[in-house]
C-alpha positions as CSV (number, residue, x, y, z in Angstrom):
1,X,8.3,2.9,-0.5
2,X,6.6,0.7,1.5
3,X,6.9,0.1,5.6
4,X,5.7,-2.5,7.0
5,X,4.7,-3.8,10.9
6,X,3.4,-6.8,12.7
7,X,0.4,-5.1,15.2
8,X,-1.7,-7.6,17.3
9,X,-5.6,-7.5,18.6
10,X,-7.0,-5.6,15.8
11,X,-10.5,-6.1,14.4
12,X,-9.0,-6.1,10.1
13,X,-5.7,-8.5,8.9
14,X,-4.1,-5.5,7.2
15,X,-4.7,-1.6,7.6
16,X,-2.9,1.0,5.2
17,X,-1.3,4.2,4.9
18,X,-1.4,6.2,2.6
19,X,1.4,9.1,2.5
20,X,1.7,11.8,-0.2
21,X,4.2,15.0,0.9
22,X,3.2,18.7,0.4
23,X,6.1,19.0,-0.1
24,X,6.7,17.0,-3.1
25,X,3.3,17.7,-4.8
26,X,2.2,21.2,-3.7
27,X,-1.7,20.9,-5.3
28,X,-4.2,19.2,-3.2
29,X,-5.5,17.8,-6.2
30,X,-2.4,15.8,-7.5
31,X,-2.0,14.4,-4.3
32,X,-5.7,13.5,-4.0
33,X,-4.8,12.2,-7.5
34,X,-2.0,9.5,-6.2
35,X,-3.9,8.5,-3.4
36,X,-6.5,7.5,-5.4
37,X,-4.6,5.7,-7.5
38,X,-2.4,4.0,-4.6
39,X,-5.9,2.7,-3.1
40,X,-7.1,1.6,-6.0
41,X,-4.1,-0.8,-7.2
42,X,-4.2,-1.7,-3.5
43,X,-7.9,-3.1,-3.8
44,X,-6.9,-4.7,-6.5
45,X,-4.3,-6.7,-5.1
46,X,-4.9,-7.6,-1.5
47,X,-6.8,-10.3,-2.0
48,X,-3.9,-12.9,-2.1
49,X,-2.5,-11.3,0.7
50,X,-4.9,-11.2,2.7
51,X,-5.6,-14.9,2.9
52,X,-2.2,-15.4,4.1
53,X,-2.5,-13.1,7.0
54,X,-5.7,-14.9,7.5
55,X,-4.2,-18.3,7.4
56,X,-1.3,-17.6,9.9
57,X,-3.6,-15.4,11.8
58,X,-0.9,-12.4,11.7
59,X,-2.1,-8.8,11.3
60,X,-0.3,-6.2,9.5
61,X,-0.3,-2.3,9.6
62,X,0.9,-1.2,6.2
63,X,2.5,2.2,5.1
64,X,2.6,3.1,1.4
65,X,4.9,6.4,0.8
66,X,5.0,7.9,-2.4
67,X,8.3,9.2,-3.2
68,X,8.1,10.5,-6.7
69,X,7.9,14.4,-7.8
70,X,5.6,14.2,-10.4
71,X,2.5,12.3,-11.2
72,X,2.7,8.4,-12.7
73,X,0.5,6.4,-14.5
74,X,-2.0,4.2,-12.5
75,X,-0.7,0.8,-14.2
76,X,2.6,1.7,-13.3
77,X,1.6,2.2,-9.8
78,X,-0.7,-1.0,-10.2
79,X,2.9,-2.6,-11.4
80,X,4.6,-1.5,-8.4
81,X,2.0,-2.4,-5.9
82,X,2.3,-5.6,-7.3
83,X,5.4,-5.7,-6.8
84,X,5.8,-4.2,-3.1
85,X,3.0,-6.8,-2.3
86,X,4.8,-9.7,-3.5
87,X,7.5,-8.8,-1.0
88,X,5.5,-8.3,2.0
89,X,3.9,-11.9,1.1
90,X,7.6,-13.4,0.6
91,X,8.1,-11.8,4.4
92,X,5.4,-13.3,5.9
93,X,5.9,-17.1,4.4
């Protein structure tokens, strides 16, 4: 799931959020695990989106909340960031 929110005078175009629930993963180290992962895919594609912030001169604060029980494969996440991205960018145009 992803949350979205306009936010003005700050120094970055888009800051994230990452949220993974004790109570969904109880180890430490799965939900390091997913984090990881959900920054990583993010890096990967924030590039396009960020130079549309930049050109309208908008700045977004971004939540990412993982939903899922169990753990799931980075290039599906990478698939799904895509994905969420996409929509954020459709937003914004």
């Amino acid at each position: 799931r992803v949350v979205d929110m306009p936010v003005e005078k700050q120094d970055v175009q888009a800051s994230i959020l990452l949220s993974v629930s004790k109570k969904r993963l109880k180890r430490a180290v799965k939900r390091n695990r997913v984090r990881r992962q959900l920054r990583e895919a993010y890096r990967m594609h924030k590039h396009q989106r960020l130079q549309i912030l930049t050109d309208k001169q908008q700045q977004l604060a971004i939540a990412f909340i993982y939903l899922s029980d169990e753990l799931t494969a980075s290039a599906e996440i990478e698939e799904k960031m895509k994905s969420l991205l996409a929509r954020i960018s459709e937003k914004l145009v």
